[in-house]
Residue frames relative to the residue before (quaternion, step in Angstrom):
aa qw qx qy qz dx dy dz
X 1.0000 0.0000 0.0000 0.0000 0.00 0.00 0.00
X 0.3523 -0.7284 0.5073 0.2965 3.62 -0.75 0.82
X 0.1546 -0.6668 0.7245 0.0817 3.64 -1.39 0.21
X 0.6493 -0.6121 0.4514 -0.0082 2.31 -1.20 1.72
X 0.3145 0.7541 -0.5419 -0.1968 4.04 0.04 -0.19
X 0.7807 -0.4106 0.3103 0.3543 3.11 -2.16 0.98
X 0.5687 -0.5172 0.5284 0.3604 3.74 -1.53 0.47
X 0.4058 -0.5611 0.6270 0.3569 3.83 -1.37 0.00
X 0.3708 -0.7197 0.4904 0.3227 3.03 -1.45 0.29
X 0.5455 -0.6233 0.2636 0.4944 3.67 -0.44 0.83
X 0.6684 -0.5740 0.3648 0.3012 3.20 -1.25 1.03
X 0.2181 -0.7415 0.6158 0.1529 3.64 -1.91 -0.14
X 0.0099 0.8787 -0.4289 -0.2094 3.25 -0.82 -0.09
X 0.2532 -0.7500 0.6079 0.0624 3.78 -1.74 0.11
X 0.7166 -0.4889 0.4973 -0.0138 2.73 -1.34 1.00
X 0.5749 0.7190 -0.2893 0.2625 3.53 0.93 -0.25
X 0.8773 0.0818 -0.0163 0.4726 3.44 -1.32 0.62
X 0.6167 -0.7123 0.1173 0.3138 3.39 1.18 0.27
X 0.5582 0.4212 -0.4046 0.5893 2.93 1.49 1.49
X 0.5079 -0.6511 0.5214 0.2151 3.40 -1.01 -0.10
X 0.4031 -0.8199 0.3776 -0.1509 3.04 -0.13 2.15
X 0.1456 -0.7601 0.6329 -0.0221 3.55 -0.41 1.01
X 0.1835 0.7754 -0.6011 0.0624 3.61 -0.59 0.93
X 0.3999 -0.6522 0.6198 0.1749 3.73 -1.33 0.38
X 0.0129 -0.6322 0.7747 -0.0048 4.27 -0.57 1.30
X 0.0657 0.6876 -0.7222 -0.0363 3.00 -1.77 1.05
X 0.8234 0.3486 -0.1824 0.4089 4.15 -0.73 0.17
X 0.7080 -0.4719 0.2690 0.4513 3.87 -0.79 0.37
X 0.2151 -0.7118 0.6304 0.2229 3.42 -0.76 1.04
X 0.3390 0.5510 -0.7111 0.2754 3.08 -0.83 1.81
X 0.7240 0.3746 -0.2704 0.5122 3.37 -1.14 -0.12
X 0.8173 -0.3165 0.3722 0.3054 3.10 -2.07 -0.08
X 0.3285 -0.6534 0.6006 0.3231 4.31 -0.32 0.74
X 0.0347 -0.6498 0.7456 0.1438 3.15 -1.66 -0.32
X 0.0894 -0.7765 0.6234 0.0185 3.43 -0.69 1.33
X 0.5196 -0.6768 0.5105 0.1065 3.12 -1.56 1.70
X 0.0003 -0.9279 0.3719 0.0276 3.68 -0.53 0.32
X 0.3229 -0.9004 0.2359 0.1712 3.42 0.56 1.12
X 0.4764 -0.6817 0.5016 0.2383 3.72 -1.03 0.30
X 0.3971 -0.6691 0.4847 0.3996 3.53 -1.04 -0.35
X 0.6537 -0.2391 -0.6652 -0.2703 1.63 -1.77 1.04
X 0.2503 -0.9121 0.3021 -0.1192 3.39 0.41 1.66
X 0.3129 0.8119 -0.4556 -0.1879 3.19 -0.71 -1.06
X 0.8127 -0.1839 -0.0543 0.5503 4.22 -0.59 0.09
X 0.5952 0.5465 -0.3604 0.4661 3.67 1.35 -1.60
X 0.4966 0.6330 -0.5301 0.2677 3.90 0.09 -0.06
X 0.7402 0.3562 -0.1524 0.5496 3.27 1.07 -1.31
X 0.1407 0.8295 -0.5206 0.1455 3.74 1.30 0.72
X 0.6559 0.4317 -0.2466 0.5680 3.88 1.00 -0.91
X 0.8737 0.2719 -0.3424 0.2131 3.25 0.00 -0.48
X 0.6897 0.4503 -0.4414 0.3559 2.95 1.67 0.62
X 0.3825 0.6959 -0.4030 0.4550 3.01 0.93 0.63
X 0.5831 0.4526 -0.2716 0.6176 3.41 1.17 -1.03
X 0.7541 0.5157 -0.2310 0.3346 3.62 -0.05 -1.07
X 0.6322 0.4313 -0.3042 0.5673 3.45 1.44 -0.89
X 0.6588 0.5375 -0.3095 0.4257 3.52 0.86 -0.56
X 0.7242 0.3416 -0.3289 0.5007 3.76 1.34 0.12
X 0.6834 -0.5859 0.2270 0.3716 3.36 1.43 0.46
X 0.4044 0.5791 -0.5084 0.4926 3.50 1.57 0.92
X 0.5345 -0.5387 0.6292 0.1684 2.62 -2.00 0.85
X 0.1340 -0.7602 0.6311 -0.0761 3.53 0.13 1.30
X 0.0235 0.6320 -0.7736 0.0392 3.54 -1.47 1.64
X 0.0123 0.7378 -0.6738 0.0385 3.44 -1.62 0.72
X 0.1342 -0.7378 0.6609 0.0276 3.48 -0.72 1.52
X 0.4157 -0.5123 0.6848 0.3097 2.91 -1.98 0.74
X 0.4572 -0.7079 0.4781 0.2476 3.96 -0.60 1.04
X 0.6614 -0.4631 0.4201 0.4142 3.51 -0.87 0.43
X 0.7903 0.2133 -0.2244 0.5287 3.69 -0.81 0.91
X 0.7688 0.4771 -0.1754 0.3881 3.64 0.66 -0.36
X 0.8038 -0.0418 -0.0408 0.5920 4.24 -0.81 0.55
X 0.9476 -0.1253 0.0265 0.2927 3.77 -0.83 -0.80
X 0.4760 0.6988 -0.1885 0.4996 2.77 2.10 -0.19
X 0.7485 -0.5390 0.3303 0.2004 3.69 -0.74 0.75
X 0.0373 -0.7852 0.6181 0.0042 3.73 -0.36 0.83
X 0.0025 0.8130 -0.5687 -0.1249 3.46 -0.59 1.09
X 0.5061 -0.7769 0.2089 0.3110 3.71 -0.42 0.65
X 0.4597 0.5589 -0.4445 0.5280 3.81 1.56 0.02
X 0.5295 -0.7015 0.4744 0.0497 3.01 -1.02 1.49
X 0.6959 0.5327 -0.1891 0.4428 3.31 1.54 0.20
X 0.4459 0.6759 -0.2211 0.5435 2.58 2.33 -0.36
X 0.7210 0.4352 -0.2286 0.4884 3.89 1.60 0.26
X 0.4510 0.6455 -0.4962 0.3656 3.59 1.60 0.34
X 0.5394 -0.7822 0.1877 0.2489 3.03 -1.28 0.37
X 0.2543 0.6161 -0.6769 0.3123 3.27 0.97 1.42
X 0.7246 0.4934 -0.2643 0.4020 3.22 0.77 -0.51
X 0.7827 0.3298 -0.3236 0.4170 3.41 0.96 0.20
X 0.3189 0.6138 -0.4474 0.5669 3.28 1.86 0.46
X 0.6062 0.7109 -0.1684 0.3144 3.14 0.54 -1.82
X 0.7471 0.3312 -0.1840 0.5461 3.71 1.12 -1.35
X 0.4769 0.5726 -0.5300 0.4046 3.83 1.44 0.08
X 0.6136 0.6774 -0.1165 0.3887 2.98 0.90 -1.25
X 0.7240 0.4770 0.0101 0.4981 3.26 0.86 -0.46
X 0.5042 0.4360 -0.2775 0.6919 3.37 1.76 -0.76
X 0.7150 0.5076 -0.3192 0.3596 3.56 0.71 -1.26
X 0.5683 0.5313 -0.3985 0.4857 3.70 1.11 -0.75
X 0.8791 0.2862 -0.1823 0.3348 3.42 0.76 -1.09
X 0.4553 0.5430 -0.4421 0.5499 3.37 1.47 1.27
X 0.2330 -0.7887 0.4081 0.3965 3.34 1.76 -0.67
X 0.1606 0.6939 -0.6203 0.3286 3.70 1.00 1.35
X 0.3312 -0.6500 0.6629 0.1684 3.06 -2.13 0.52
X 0.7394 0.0070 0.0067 0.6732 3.05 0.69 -0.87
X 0.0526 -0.6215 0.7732 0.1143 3.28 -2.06 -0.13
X 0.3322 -0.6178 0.6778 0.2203 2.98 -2.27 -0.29
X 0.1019 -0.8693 0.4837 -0.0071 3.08 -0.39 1.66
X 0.2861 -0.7980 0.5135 -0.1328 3.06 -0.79 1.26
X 0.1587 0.8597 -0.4333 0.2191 3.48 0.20 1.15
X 0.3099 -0.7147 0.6261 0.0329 3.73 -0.93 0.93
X 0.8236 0.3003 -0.0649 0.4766 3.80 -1.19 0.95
X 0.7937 0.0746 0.2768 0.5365 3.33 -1.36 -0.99
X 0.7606 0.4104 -0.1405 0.4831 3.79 0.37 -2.11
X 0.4781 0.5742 -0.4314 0.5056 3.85 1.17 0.21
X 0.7739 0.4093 -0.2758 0.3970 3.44 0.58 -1.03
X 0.5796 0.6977 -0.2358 0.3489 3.41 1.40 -0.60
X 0.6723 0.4819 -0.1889 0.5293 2.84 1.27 -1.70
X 0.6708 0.4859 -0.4487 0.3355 3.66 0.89 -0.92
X 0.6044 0.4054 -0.4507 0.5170 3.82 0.96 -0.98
X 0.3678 0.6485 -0.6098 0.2689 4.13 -0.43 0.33
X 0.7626 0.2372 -0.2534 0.5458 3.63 0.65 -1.16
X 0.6697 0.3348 -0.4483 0.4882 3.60 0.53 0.50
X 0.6736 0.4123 -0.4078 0.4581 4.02 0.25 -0.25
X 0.8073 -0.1981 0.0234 0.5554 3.60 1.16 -0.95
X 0.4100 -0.8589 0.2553 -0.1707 2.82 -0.74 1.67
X 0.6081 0.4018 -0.1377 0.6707 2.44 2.04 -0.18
X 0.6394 0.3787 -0.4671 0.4791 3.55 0.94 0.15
X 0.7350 0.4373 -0.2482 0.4550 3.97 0.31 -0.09
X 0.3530 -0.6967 0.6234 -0.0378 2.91 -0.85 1.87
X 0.7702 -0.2475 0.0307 0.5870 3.83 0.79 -0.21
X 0.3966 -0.6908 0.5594 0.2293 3.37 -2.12 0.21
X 0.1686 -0.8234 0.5298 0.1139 3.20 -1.15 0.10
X 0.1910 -0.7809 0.5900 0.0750 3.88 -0.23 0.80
X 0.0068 -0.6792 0.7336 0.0210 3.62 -1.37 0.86
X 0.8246 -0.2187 0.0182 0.5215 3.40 -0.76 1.31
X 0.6876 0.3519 -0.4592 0.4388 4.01 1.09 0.42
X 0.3000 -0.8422 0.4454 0.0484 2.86 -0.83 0.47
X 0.6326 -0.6512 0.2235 0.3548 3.70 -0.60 0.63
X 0.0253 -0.8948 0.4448 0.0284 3.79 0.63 0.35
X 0.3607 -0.7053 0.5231 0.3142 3.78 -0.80 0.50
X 0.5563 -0.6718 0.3056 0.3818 2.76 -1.24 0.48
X 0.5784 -0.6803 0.2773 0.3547 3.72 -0.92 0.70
X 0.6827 -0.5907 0.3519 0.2472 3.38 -1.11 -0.38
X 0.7481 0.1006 -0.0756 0.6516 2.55 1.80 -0.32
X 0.7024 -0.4252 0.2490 0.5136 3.66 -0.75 0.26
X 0.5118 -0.5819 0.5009 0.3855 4.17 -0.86 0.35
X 0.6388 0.4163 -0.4310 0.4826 3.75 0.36 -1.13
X 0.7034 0.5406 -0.3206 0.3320 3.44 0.25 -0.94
X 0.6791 0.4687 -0.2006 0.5281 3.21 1.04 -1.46
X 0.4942 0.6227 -0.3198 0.5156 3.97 0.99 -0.33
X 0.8081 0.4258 -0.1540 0.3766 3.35 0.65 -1.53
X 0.6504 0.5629 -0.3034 0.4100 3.12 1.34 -0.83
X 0.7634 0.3407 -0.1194 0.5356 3.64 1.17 -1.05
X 0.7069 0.5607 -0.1342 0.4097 3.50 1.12 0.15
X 0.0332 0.7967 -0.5761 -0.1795 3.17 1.81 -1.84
X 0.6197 -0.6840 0.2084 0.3236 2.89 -1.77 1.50
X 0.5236 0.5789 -0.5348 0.3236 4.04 0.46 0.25
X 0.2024 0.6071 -0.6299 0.4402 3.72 0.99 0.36
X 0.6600 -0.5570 0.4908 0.1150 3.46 -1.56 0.62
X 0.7265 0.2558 -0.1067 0.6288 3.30 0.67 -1.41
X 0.3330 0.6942 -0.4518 0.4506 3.95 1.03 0.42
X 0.7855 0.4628 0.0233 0.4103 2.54 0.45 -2.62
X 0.5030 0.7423 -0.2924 0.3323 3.58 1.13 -0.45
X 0.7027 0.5711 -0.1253 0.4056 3.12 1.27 -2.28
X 0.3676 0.7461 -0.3741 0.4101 3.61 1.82 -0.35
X 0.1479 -0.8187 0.4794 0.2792 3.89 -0.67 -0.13
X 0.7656 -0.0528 -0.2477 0.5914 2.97 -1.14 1.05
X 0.3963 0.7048 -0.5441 0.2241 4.07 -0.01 0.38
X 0.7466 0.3182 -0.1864 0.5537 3.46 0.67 -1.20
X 0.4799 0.5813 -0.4203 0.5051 3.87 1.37 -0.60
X 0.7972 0.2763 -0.3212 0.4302 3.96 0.21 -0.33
X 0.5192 0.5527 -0.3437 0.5540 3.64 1.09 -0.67
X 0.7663 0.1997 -0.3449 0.5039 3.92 -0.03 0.01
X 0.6818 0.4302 -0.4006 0.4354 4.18 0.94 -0.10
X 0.4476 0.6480 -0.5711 0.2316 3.63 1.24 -0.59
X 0.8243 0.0109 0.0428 0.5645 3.65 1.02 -1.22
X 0.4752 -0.7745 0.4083 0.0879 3.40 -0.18 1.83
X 0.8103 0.2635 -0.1033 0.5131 3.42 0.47 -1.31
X 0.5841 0.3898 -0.4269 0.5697 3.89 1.17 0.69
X 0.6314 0.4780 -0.4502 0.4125 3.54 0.88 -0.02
X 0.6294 0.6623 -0.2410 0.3274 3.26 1.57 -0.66
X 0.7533 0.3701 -0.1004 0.5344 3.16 1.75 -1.16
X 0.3106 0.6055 -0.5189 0.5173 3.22 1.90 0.66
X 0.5089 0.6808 -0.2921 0.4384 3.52 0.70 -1.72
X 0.9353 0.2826 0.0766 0.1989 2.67 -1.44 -2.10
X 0.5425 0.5239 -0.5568 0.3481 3.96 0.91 1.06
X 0.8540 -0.2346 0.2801 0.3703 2.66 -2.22 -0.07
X 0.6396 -0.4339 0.3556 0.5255 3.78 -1.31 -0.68
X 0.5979 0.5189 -0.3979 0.4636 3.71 0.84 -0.83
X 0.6482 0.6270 -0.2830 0.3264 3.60 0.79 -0.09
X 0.6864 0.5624 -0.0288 0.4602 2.76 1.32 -1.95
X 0.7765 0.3440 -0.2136 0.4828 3.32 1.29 -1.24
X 0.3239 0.4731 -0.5995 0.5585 4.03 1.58 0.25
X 0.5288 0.4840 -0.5742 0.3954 4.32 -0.12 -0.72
X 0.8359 0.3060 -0.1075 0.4428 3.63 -0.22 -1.22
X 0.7808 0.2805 -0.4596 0.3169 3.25 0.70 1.21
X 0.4125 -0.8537 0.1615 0.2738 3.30 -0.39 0.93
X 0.8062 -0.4016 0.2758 0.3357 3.48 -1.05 1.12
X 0.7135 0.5942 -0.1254 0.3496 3.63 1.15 -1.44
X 0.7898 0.2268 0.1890 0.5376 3.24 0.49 -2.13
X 0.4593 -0.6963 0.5181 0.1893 3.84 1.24 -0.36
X 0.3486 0.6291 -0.3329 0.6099 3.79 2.31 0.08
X 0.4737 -0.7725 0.4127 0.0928 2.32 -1.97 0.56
X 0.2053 -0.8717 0.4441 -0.0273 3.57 0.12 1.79
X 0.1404 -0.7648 0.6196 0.1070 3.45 -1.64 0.72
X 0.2683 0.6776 -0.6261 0.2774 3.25 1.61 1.04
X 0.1804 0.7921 -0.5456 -0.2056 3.84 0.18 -0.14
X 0.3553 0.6026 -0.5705 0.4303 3.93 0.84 0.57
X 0.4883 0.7474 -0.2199 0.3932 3.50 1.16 -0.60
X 0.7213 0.4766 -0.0749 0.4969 2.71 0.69 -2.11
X 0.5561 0.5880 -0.3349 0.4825 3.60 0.77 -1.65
X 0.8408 0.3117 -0.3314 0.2932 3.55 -0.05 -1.31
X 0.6048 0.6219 -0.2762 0.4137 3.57 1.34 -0.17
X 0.5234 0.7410 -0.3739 0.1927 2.98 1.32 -0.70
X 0.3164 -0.7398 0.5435 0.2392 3.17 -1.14 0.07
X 0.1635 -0.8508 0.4647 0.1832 4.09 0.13 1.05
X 0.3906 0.5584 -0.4292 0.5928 4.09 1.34 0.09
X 0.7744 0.3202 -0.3571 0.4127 3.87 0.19 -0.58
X 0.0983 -0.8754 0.4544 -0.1323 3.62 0.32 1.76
X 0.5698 0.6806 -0.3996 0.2292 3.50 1.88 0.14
X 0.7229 0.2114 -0.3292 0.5694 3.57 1.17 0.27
X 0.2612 0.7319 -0.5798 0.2450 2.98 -0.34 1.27
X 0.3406 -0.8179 0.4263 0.1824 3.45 -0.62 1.18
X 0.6675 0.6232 -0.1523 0.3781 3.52 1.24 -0.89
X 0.5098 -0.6356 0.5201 0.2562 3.58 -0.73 1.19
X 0.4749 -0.6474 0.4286 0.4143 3.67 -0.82 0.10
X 0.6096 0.4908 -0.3401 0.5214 3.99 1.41 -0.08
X 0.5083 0.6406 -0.3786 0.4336 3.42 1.43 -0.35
X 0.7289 0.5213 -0.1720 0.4092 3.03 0.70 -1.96
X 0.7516 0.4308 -0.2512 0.4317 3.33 0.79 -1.08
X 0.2296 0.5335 -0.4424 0.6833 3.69 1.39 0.61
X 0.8035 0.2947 -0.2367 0.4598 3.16 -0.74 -0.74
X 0.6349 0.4999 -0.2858 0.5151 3.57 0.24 -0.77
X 0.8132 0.3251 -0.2446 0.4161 3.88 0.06 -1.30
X 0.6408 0.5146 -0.3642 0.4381 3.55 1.13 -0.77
X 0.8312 0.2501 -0.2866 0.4055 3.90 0.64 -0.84
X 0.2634 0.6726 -0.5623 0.4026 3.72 1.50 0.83
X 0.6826 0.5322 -0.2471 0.4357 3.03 0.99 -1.48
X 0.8783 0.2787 -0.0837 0.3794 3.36 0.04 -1.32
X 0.3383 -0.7064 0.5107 0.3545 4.30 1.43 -0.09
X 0.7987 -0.4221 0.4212 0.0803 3.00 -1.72 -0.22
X 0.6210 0.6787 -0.1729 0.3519 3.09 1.46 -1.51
X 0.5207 0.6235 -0.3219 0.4863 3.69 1.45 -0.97
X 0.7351 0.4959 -0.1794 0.4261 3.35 0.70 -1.01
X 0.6371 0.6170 -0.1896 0.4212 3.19 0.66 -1.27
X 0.6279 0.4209 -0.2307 0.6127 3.49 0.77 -1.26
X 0.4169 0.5774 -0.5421 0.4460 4.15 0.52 0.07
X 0.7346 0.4301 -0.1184 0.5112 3.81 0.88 -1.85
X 0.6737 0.3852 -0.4103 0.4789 3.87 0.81 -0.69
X 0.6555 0.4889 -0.4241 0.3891 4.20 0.77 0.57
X 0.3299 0.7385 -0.5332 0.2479 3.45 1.57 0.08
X 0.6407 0.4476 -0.4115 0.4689 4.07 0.56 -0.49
X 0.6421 0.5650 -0.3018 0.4213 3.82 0.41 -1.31
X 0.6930 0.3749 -0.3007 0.5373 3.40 0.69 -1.34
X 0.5536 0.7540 -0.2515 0.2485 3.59 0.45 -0.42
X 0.5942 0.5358 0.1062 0.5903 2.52 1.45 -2.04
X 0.7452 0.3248 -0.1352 0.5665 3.71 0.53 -0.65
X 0.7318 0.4697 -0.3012 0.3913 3.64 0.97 -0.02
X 0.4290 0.7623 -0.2860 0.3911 3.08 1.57 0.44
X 0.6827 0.1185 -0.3937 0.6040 3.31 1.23 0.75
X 0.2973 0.8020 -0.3986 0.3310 3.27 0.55 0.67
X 0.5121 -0.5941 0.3841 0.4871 4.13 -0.07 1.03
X 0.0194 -0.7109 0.6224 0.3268 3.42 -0.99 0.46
X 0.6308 0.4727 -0.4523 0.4172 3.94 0.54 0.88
X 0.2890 -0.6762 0.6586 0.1598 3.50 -1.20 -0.20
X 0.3776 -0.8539 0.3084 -0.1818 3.10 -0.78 1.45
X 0.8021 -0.0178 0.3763 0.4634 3.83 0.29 -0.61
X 0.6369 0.2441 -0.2888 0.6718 3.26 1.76 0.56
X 0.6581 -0.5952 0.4245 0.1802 3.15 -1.19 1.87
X 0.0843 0.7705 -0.6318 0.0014 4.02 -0.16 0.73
X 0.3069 -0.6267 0.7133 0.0658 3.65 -1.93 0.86
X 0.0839 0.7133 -0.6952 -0.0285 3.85 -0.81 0.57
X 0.1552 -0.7637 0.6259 -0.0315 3.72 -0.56 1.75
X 0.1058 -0.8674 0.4762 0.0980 3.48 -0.04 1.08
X 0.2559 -0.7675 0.5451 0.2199 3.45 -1.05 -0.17
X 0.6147 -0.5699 0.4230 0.3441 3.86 -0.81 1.53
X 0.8640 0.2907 0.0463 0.4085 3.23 -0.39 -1.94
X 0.3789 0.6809 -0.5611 0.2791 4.17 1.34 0.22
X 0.3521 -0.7757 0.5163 -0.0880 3.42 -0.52 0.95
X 0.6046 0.2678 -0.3113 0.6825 3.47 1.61 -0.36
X 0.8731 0.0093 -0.0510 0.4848 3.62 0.42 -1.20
X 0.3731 -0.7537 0.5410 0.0064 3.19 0.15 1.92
X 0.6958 -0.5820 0.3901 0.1581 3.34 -1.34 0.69
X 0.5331 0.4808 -0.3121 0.6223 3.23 1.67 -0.48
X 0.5711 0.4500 -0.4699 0.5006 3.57 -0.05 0.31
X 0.8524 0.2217 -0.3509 0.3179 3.33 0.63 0.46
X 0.2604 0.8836 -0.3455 0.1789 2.84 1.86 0.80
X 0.6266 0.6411 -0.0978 0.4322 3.10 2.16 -0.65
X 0.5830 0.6801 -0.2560 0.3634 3.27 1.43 -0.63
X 0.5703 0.4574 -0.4254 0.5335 3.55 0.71 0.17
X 0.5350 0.5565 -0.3820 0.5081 4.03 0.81 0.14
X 0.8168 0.2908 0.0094 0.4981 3.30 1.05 -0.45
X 0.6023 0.3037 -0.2166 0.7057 3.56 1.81 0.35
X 0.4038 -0.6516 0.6069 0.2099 3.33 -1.00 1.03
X 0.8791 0.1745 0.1602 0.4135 3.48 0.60 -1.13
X 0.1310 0.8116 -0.4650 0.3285 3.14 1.04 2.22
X 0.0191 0.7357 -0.6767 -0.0213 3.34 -1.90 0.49
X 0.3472 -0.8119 0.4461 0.1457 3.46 -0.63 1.47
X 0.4053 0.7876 -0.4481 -0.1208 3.29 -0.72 -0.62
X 0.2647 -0.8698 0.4060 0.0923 3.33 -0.77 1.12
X 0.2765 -0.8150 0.4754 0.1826 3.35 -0.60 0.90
X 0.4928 -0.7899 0.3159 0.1826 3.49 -0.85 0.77
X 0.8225 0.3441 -0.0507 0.4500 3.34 -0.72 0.50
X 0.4666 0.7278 -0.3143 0.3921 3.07 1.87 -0.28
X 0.0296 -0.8238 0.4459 0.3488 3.29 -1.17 0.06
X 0.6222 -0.2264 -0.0998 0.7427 4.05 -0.49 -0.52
X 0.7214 0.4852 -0.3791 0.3169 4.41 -0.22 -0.79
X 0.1981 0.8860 -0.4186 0.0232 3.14 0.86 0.81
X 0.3421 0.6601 -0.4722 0.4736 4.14 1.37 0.36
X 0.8162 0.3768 -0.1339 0.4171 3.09 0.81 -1.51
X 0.4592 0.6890 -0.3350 0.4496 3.53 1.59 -1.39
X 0.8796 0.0072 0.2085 0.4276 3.19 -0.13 -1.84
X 0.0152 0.8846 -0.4657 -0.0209 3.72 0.97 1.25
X 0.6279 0.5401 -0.3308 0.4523 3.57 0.67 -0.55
X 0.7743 0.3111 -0.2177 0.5063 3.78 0.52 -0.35
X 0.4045 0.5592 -0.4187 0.5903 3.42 1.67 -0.11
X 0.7424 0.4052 -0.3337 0.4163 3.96 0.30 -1.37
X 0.6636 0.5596 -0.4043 0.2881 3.29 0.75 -0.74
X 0.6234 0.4614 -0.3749 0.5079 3.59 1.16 -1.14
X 0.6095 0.5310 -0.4521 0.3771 3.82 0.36 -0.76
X 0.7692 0.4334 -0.2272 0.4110 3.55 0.58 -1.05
X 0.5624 0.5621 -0.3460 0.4981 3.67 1.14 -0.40
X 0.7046 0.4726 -0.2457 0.4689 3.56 0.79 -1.19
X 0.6746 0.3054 -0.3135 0.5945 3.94 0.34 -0.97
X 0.6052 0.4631 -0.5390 0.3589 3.78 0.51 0.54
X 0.8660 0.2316 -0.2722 0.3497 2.98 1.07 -0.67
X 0.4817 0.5292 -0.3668 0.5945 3.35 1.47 0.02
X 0.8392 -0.0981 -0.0888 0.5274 4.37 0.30 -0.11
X 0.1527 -0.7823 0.6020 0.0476 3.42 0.10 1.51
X 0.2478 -0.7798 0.4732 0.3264 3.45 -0.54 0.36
């Protein structure tokens, strides 16, 4: 059965942190915001259901296009994407909405962001929200490294740290990288295995080139969905993103005095059954390190789970900011 999904609302912009910010306001600006935050390779239309849902219960619903990504600015110094800078642009939307605080709420890539908020700035965030990411100390050693050691350099986020390599390999053919990407779990989890041995691989450039784009049986994406997706990163490549993964050392490196707990701010962890990159057990740990957690796992889901499994996603969102920021 098709499904219909809700229009966007027409975009805005800002001035912020030095770039020019595309964002998406839906519902009554009252109460506490909640900003939506996207993953790779993503961008605002991911969180198409839940703002629609959300504005319909009376939230002030904010959604940025992230640095590098749909209408929003791509600057080209690969440092221009760590995550002082991409805290930095929450922060910044919020100055230029004249918010104090929010609840940021963030899937993917936009998981890790939101989670460094109550440690980089602490005072702008009234609460946090995890989708299938999950809070994670910080490691012992550097990620690339740690990646390389258990992974070797065809790991993905290895392969990434390459320039401009993985940036042309996912644009040669937009709308097959998309429908590599963008399936169900029975999809996602053929990605992560390899072609060879029938093992489990995170070469997923690999995968991509194997794919098959005729084999349309796990796919998650309407054909107006997809083609969004398709027209927006024809337009705009890969490279924005990417450079998110080529700061995994920098950010790393600079988080070392940085809380390694979270305190006094209301957190949500929405898992997903069938995530295959960030499996539910990764968050078996997160209450050691949060003062003030709630889990909940949605079934059957896999890693796109806003989009996968939007109606039980809206529900947990809308139950929780009821009871944790009634307006």
């Amino acid at each position: 059965m098709t499904r219909l999904a809700p229009p966007m609302p027409e975009p805005a912009f800002a001035q912020i942190n030095g770039i020019r910010m595309a964002y998406y306001e839906a519902g009554p600006r009252v109460g506490v915001p909640i900003v939506l935050c996207h993953g790779f390779p993503e961008f605002s239309y991911s969180w198409r259901w839940q703002i629609a849902a959300l504005a319909a219960a009376g939230r002030w619903v904010i959604v940025p296009d992230q640095r590098g990504y749909g209408l929003t600015d791509r600057p080209e110094a690969v440092e221009d994407y760590d995550m002082g800078h991409l805290t930095g642009d929450l922060v910044g939307l919020l100055d230029h909405l004249g918010v104090e605080k929010a609840v940021f709420c963030g899937h993917d890539w936009g998981g890790l962001v939101v989670w460094q908020m109550p440690l980089m700035h602490p005072d702008r965030v009234a609460g946090v929200v995890g989708v299938n990411t999950p809070f994670l100390p910080r490691l012992p050693v550097d990620p690339i490294t740690a990646f390389r050691n258990a992974f070797g350099d065809d790991m993905y986020i290895v392969h990434f740290q390459k320039p401009g390599v993985a940036d042309a390999q996912l644009a040669a053919d937009v709308e097959k990288t998309m429908r590599y990407f963008m399936r169900k779990p029975t999809g996602v989890q053929a990605a992560f295995t390899s072609g060879e041995t029938g093992g489990r691989s995170l070469a997923l450039q690999d995968g991509l080139a194997r794919f098959d784009v005729a084999d349309t049986s796990a796919q998650l994406l309407e054909p107006e969905e997809l083609a969004t997706f398709v027209e927006t990163f024809q337009r705009t490549g890969f490279t924005g993103g990417i450079n998110w993964y080529r700061n995994f050392v920098r950010n790393w490196e600079r988080a070392e005095h940085l809380p390694a707990r979270i305190d006094g701010v209301p957190c949500l962890m929405i898992m997903a059954e069938h995530d295959v990159v960030l499996p539910p057990s990764l968050a078996d740990r997160m209450a050691d390190q949060i003062s003030d957690l709630e889990k909940v796992l949605v079934e059957g889901s896999g890693h796109w789970t806003q989009q996968e499994a939007p109606e039980r996603v809206n529900a947990i969102l809308i139950d929780w900011l009821g009871r944790r920021f009634p307006n």
